[in-house]
Every structure is written in structure tokens, then in C-alpha cells.
N, CA, C and O atoms as a Maestro MAE file, in Angstrom:
{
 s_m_m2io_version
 :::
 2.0.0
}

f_m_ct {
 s_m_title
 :::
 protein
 m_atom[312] {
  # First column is atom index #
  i_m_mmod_type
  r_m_x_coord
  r_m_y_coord
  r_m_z_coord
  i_m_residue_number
  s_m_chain_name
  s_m_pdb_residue_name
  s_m_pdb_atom_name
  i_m_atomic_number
  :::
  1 25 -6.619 -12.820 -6.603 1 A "UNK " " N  " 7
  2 3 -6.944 -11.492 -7.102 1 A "UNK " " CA " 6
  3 2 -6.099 -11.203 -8.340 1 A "UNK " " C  " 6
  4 15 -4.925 -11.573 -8.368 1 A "UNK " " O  " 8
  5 25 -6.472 -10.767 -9.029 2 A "UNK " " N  " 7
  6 3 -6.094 -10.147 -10.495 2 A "UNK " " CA " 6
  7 2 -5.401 -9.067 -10.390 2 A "UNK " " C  " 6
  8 15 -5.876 -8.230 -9.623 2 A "UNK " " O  " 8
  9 25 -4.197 -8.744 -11.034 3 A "UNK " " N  " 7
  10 3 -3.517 -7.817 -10.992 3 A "UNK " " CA " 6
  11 2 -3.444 -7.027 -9.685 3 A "UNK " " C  " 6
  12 15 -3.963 -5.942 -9.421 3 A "UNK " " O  " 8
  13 25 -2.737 -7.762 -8.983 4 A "UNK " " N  " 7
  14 3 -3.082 -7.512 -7.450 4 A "UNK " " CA " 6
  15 2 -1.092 -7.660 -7.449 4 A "UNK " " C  " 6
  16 15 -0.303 -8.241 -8.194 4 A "UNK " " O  " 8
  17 25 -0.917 -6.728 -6.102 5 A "UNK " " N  " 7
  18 3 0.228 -6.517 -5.820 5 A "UNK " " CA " 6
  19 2 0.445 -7.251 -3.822 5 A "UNK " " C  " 6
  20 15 -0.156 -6.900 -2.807 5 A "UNK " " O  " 8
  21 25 1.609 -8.382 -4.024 6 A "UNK " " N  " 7
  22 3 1.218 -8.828 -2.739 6 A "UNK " " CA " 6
  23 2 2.318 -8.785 -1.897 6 A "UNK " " C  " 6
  24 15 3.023 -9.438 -2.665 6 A "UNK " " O  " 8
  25 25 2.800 -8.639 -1.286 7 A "UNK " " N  " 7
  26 3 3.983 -8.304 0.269 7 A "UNK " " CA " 6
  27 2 4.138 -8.145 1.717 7 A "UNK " " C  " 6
  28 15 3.869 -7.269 2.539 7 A "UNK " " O  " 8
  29 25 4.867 -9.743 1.736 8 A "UNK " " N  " 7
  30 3 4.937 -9.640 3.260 8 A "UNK " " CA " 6
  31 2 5.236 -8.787 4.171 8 A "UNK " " C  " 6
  32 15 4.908 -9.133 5.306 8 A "UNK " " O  " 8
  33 25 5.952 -7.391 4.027 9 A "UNK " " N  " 7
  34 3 7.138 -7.019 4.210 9 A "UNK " " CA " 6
  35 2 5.675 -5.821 5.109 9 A "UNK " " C  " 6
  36 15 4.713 -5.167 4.707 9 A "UNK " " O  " 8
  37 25 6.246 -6.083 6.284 10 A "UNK " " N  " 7
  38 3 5.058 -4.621 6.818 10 A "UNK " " CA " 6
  39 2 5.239 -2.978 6.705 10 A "UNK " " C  " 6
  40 15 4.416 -2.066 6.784 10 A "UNK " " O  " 8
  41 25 7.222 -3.001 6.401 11 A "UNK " " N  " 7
  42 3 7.196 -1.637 6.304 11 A "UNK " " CA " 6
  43 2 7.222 -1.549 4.635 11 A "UNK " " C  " 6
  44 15 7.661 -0.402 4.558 11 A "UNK " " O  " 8
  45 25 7.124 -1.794 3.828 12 A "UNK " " N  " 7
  46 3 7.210 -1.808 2.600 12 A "UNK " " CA " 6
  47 2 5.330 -1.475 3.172 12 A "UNK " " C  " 6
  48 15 5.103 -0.305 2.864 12 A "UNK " " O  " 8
  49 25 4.203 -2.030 3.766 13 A "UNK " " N  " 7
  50 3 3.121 -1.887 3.660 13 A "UNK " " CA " 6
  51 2 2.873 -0.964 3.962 13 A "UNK " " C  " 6
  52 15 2.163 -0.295 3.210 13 A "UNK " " O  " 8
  53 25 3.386 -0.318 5.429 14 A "UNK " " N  " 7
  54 3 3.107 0.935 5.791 14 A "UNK " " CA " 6
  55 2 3.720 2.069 4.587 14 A "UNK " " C  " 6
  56 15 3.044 2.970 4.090 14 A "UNK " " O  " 8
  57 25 4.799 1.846 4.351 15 A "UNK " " N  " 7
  58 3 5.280 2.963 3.301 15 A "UNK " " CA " 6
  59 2 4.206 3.382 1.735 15 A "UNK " " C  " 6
  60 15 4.087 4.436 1.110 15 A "UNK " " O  " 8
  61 25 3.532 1.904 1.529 16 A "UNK " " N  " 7
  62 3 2.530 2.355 0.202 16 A "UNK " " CA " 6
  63 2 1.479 2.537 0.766 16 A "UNK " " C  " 6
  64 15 0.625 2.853 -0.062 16 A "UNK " " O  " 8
  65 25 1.043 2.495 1.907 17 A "UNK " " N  " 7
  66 3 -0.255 3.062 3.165 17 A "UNK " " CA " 6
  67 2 0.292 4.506 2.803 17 A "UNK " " C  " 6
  68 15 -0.059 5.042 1.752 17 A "UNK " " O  " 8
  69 25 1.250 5.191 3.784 18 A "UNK " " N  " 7
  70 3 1.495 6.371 3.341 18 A "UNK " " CA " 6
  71 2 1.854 7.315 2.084 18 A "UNK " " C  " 6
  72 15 1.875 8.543 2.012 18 A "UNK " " O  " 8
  73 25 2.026 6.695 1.479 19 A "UNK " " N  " 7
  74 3 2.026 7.409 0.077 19 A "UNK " " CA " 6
  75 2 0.789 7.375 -0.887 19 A "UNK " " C  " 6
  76 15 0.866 7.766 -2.051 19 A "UNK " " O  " 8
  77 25 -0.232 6.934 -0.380 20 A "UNK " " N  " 7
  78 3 -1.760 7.165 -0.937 20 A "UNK " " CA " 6
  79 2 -2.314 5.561 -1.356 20 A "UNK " " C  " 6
  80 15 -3.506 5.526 -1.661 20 A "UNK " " O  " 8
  81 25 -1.799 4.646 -1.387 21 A "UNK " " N  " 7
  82 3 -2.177 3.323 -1.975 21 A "UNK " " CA " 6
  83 2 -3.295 2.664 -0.705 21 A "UNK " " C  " 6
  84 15 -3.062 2.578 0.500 21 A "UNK " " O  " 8
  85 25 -4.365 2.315 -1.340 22 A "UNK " " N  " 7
  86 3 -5.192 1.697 -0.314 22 A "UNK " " CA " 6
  87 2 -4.688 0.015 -0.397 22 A "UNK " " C  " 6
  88 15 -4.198 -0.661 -1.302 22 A "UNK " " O  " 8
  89 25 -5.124 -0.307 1.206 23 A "UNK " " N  " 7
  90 3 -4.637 -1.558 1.001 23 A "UNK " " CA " 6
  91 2 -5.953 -2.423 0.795 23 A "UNK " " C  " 6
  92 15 -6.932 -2.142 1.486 23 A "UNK " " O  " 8
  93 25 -6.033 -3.617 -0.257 24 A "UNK " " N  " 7
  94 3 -6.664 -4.208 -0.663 24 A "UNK " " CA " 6
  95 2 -7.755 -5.245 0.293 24 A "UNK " " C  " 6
  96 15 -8.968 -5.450 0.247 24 A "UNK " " O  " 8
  97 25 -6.589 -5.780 1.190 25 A "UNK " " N  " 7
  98 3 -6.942 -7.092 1.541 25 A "UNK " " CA " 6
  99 2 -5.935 -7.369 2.396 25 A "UNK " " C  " 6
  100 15 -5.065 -6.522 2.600 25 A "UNK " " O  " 8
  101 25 -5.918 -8.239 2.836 26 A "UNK " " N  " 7
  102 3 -4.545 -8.952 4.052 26 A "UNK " " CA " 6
  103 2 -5.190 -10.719 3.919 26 A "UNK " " C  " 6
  104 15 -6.272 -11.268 4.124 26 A "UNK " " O  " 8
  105 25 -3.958 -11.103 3.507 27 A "UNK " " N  " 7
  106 3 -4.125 -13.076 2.985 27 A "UNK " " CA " 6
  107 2 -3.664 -13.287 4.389 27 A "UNK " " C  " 6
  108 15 -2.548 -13.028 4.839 27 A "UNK " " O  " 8
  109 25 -4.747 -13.824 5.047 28 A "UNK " " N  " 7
  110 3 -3.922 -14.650 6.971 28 A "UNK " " CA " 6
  111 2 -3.822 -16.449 6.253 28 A "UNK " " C  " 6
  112 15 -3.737 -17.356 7.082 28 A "UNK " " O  " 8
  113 25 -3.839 -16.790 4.848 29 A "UNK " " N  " 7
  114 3 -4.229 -17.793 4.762 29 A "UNK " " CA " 6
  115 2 -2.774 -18.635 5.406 29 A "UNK " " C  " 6
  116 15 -2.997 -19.758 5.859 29 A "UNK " " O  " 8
  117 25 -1.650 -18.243 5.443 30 A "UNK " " N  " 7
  118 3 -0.631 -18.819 6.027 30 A "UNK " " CA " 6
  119 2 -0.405 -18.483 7.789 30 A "UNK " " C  " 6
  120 15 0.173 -17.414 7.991 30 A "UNK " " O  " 8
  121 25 -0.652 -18.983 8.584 31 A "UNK " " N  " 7
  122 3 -0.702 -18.676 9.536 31 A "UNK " " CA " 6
  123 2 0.822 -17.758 10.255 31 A "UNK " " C  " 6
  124 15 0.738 -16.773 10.989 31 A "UNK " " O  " 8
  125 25 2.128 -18.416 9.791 32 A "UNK " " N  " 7
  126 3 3.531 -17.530 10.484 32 A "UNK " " CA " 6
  127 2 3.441 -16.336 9.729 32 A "UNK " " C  " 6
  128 15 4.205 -15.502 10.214 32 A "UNK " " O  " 8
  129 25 2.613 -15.754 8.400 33 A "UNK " " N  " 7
  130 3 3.139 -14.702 7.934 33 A "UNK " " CA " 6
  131 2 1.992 -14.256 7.073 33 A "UNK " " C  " 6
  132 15 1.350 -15.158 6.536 33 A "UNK " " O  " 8
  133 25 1.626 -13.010 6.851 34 A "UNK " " N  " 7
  134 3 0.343 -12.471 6.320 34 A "UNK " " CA " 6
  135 2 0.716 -11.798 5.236 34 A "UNK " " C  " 6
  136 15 1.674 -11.046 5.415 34 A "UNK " " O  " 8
  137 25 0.069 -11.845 3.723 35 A "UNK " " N  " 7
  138 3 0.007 -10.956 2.539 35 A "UNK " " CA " 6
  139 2 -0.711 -9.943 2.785 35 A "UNK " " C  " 6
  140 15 -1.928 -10.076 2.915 35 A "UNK " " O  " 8
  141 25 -0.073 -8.675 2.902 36 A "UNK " " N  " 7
  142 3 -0.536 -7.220 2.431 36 A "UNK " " CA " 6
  143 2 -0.846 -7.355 0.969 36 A "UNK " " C  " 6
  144 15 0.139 -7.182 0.251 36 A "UNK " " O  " 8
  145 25 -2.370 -7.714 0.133 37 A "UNK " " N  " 7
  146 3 -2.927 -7.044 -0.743 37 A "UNK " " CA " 6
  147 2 -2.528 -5.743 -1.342 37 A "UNK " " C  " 6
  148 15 -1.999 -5.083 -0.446 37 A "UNK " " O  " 8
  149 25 -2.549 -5.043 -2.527 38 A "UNK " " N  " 7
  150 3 -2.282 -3.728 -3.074 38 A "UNK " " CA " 6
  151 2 -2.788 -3.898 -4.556 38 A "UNK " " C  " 6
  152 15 -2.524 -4.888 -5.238 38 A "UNK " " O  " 8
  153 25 -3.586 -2.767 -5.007 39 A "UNK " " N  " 7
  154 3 -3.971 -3.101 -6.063 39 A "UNK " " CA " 6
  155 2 -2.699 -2.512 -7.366 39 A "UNK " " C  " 6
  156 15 -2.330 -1.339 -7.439 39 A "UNK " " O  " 8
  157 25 -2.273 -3.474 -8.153 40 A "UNK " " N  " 7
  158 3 -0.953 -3.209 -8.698 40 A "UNK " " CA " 6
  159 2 -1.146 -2.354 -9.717 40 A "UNK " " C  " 6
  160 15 -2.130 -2.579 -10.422 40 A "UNK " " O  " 8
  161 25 -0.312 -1.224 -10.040 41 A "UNK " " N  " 7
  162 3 -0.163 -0.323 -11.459 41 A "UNK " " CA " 6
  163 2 1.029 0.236 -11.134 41 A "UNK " " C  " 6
  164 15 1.685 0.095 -10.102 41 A "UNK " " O  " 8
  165 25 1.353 1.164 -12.522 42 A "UNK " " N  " 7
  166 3 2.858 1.514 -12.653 42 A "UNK " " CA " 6
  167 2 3.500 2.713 -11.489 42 A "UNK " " C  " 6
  168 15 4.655 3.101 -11.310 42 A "UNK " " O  " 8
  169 25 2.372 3.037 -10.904 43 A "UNK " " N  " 7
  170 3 2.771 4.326 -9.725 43 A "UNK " " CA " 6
  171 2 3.119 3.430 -8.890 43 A "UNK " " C  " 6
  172 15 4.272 3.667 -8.527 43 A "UNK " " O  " 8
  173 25 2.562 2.210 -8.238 44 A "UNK " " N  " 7
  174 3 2.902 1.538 -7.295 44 A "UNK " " CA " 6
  175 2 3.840 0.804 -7.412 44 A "UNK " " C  " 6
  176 15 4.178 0.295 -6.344 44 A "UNK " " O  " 8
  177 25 4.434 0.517 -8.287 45 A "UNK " " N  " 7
  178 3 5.687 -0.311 -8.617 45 A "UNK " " CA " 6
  179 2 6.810 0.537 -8.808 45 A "UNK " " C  " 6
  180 15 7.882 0.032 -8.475 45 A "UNK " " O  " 8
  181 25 6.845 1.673 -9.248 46 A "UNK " " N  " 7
  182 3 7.494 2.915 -8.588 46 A "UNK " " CA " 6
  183 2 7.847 3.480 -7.633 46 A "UNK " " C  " 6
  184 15 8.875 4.121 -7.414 46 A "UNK " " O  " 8
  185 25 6.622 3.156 -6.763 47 A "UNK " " N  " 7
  186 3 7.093 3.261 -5.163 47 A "UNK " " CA " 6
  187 2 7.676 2.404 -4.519 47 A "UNK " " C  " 6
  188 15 8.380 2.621 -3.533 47 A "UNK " " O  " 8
  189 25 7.353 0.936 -5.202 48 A "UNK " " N  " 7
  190 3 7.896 -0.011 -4.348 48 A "UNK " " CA " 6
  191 2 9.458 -0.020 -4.678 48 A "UNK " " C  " 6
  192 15 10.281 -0.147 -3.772 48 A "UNK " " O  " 8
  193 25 9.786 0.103 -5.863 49 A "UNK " " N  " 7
  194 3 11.389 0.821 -6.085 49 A "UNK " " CA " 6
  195 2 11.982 1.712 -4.791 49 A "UNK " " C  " 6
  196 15 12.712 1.435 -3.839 49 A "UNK " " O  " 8
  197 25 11.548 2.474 -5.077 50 A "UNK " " N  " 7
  198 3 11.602 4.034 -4.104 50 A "UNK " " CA " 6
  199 2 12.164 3.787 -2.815 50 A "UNK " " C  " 6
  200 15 13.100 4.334 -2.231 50 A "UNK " " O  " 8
  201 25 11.324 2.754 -2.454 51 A "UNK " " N  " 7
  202 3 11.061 2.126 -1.195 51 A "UNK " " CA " 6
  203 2 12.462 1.232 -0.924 51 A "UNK " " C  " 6
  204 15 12.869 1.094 0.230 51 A "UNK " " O  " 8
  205 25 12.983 0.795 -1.761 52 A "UNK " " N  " 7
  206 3 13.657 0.180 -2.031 52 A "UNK " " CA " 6
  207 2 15.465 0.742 -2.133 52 A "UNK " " C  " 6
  208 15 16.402 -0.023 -1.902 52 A "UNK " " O  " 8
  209 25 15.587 1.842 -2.425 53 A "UNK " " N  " 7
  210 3 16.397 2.876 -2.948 53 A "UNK " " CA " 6
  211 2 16.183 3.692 -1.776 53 A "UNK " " C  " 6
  212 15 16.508 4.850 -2.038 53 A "UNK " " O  " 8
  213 25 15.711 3.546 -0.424 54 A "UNK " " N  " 7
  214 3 15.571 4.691 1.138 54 A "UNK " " CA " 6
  215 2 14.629 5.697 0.375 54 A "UNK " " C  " 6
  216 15 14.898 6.889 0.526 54 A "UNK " " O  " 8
  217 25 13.720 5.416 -0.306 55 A "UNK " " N  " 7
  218 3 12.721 6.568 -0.545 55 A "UNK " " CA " 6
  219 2 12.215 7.401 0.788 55 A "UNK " " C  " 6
  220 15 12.347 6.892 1.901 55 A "UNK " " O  " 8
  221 25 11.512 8.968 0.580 56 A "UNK " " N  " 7
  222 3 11.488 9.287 1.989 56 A "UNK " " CA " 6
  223 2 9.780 9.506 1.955 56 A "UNK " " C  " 6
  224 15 9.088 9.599 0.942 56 A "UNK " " O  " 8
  225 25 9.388 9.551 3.182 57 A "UNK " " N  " 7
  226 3 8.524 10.110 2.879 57 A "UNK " " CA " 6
  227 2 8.206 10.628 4.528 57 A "UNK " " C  " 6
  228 15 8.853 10.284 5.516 57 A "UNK " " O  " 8
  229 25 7.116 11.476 4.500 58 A "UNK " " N  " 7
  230 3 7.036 12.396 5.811 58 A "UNK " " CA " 6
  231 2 6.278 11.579 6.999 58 A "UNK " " C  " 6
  232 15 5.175 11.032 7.033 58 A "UNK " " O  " 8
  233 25 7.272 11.713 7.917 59 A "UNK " " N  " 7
  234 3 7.219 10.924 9.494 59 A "UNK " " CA " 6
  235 2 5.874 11.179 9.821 59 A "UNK " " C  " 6
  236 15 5.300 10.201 10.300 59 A "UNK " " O  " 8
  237 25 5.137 12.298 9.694 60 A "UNK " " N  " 7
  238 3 3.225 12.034 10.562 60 A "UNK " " CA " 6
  239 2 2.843 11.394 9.060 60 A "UNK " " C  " 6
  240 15 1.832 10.717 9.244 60 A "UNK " " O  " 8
  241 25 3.046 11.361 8.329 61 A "UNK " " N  " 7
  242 3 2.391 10.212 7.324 61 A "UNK " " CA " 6
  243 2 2.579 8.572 7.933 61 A "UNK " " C  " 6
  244 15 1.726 7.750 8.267 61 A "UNK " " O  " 8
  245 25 3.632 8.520 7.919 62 A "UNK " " N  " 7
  246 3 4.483 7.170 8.466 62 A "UNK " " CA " 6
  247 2 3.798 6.741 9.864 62 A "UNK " " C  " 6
  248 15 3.347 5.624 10.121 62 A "UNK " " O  " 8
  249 25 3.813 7.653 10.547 63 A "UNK " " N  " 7
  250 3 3.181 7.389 11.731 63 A "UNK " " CA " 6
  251 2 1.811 7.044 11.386 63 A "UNK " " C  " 6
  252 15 1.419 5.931 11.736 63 A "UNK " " O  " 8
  253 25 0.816 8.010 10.597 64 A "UNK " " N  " 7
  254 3 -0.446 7.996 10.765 64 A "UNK " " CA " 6
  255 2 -0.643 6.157 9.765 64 A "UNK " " C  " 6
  256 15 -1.547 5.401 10.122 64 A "UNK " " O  " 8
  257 25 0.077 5.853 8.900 65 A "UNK " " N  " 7
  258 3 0.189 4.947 8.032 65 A "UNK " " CA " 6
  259 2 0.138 3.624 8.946 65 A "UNK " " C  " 6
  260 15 -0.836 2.878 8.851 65 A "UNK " " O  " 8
  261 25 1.092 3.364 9.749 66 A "UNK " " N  " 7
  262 3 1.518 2.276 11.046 66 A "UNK " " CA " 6
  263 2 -0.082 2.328 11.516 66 A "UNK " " C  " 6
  264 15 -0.838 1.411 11.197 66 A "UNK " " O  " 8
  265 25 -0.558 3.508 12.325 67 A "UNK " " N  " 7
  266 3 -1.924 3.251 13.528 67 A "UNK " " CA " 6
  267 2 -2.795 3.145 12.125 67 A "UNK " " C  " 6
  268 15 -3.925 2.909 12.552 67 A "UNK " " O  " 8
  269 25 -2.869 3.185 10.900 68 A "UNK " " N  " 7
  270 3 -3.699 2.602 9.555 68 A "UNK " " CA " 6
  271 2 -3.721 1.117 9.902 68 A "UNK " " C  " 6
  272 15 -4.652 0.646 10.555 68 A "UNK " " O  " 8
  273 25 -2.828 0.470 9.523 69 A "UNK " " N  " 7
  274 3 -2.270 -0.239 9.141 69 A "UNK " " CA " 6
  275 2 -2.354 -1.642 10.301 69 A "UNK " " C  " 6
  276 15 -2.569 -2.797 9.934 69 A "UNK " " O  " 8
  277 25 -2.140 -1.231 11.690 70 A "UNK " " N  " 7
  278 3 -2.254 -2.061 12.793 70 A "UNK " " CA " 6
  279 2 -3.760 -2.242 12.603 70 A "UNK " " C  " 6
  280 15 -4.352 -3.316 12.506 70 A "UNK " " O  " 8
  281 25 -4.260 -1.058 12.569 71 A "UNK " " N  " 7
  282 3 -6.248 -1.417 12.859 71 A "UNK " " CA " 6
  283 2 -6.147 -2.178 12.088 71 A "UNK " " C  " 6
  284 15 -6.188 -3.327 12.526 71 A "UNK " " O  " 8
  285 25 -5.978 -2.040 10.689 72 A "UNK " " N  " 7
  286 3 -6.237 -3.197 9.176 72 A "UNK " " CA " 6
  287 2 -6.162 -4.474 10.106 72 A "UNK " " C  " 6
  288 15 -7.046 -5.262 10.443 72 A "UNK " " O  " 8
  289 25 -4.898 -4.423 10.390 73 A "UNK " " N  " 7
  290 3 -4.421 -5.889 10.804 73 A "UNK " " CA " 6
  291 2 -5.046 -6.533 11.661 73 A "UNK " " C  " 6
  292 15 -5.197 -7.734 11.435 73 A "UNK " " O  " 8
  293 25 -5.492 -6.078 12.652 74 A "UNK " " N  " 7
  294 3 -6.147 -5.890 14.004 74 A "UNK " " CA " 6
  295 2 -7.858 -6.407 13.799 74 A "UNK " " C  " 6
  296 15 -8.345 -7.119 14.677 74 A "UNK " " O  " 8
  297 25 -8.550 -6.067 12.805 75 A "UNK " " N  " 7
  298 3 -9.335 -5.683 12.384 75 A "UNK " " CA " 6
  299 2 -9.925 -7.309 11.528 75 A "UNK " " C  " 6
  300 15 -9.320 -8.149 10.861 75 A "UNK " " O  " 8
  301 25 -11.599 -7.155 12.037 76 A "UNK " " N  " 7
  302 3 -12.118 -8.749 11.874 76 A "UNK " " CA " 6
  303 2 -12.550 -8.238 9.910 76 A "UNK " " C  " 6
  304 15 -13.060 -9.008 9.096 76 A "UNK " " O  " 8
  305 25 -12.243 -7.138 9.706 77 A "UNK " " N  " 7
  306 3 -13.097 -6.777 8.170 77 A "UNK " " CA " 6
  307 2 -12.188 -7.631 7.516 77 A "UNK " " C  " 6
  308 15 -12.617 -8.736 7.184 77 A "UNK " " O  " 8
  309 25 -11.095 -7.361 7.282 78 A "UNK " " N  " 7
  310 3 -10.285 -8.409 6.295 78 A "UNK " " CA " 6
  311 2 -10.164 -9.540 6.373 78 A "UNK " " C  " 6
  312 15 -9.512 -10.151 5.526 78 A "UNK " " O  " 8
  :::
 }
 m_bond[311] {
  # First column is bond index #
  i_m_from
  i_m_to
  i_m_order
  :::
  1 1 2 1
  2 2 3 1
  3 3 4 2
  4 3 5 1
  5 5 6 1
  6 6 7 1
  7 7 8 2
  8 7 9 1
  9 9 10 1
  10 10 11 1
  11 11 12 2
  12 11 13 1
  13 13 14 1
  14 14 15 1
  15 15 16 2
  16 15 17 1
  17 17 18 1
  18 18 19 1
  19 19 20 2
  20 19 21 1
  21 21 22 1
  22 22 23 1
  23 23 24 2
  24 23 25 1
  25 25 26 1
  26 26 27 1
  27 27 28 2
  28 27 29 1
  29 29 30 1
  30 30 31 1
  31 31 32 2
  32 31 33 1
  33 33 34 1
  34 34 35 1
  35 35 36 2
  36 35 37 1
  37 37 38 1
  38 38 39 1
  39 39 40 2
  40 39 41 1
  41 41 42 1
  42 42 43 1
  43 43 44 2
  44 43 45 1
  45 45 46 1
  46 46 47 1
  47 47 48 2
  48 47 49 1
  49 49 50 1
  50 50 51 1
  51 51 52 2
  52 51 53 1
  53 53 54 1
  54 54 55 1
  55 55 56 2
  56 55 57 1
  57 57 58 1
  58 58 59 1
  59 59 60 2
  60 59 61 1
  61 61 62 1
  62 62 63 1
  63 63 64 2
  64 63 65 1
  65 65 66 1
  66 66 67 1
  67 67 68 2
  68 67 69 1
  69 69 70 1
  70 70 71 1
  71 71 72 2
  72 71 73 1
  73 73 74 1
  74 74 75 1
  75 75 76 2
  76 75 77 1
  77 77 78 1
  78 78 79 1
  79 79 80 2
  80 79 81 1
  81 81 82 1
  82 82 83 1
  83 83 84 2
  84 83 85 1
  85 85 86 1
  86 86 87 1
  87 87 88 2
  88 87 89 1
  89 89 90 1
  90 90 91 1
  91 91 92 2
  92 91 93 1
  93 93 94 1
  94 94 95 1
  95 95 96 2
  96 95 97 1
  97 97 98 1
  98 98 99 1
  99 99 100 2
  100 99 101 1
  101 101 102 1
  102 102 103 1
  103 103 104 2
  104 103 105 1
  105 105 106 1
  106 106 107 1
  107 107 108 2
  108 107 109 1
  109 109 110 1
  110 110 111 1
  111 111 112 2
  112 111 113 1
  113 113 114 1
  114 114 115 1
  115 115 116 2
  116 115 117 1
  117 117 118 1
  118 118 119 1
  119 119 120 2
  120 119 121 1
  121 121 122 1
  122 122 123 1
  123 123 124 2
  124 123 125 1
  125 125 126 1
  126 126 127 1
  127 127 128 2
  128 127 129 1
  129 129 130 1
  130 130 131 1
  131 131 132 2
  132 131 133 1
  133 133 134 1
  134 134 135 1
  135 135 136 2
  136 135 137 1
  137 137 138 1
  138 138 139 1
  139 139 140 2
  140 139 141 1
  141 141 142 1
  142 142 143 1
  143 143 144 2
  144 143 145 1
  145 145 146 1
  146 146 147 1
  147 147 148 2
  148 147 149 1
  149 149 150 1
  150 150 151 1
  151 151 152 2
  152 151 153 1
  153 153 154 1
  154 154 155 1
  155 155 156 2
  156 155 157 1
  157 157 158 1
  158 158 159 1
  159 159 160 2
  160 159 161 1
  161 161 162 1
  162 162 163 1
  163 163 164 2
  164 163 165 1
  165 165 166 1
  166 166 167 1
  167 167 168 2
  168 167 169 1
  169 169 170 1
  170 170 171 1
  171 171 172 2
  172 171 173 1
  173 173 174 1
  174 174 175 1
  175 175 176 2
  176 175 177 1
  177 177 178 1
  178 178 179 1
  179 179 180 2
  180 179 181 1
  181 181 182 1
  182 182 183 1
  183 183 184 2
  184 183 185 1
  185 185 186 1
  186 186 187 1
  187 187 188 2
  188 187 189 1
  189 189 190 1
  190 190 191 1
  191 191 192 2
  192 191 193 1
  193 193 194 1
  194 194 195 1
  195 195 196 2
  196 195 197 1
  197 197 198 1
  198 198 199 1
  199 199 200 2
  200 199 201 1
  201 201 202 1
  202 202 203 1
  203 203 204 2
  204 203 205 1
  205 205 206 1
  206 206 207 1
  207 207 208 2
  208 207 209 1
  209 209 210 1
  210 210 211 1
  211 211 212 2
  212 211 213 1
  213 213 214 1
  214 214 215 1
  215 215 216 2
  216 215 217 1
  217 217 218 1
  218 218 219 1
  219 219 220 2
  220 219 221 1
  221 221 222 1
  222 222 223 1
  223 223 224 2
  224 223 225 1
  225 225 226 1
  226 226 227 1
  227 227 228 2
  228 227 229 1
  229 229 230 1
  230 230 231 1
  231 231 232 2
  232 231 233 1
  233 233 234 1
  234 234 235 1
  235 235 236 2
  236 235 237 1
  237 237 238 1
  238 238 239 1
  239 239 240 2
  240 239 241 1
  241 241 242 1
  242 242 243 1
  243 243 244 2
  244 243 245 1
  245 245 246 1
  246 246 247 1
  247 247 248 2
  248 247 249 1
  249 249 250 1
  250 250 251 1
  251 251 252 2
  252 251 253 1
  253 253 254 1
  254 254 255 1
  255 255 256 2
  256 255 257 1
  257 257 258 1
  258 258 259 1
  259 259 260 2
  260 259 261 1
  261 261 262 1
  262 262 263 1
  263 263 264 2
  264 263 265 1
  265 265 266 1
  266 266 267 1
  267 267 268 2
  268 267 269 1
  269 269 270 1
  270 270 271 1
  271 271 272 2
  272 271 273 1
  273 273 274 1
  274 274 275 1
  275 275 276 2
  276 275 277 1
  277 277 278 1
  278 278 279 1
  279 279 280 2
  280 279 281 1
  281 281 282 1
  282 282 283 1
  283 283 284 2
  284 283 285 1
  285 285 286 1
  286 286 287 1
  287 287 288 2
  288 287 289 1
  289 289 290 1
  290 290 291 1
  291 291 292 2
  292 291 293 1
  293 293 294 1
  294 294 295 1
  295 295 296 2
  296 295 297 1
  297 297 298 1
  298 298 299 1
  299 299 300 2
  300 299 301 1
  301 301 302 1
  302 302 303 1
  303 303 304 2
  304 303 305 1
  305 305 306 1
  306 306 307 1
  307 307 308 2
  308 307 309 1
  309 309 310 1
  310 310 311 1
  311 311 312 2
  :::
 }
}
């Protein structure tokens, strides 16, 4: 994918789940460990800073982001 933003990291996934970023895609092509897809621009690389630096963001987001995020995973679409 083209200008595509990619990370193993699940709470780094849930955190750009909750802050408005749709997730792209999920790569299972490695079987011990899965790419979270993100489509990349300068807001999202901002967050991923953020994220980085204890950015905060609000716990029923976080929560609602995780039960997002498991279905994704969970889920035969990707």
C-alpha cells in the first residue's frame, strides 16, 4: 500500500482507532505478529508522537476503540 502507515504495536492501534483514524487493513501475512494498516498524513504522525510523549485521550473512547479494534481483528473482512 502506498503511503500507508504500518504498526505492530496494538495500543499505539487502539489509540489512532480512538482519535478518529480508520484502520486500513491488518497484514496477518506474518503469522507471530500482525500489521495494523493506517492511512498515513501529517495529523497521524502527530498522533503517533503524542502517543508516544503519554498523549491522553478519553477512557470510553479507549474502551469503545479496543471492542473496534478486537472485532477488526477478529473479523474474516480483513
Amino acid at each position: 500500500m502506498n503511503n500507508s502507515y504500518h504498526t505492530s504495536d496494538w495500543y499505539l492501534c487502539v489509540f489512532l482507532i480512538a482519535k478518529g483514524f480508520p484502520l486500513l487493513d491488518i497484514d496477518r501475512s506474518n503469522r507471530s505478529r500482525c500489521q495494523f494498516i493506517f492511512d498515513d498524513c501529517p495529523e497521524l504522525q502527530e498522533e503517533v508522537k503524542d502517543f508516544w510523549r503519554n498523549g491522553a485521550v478519553g477512557a470510553q473512547d479507549f474502551v469503545m476503540a479496543v471492542k473496534k479494534a478486537k472485532a477488526l481483528l477478529h473479523s474474516d473482512s480483513f
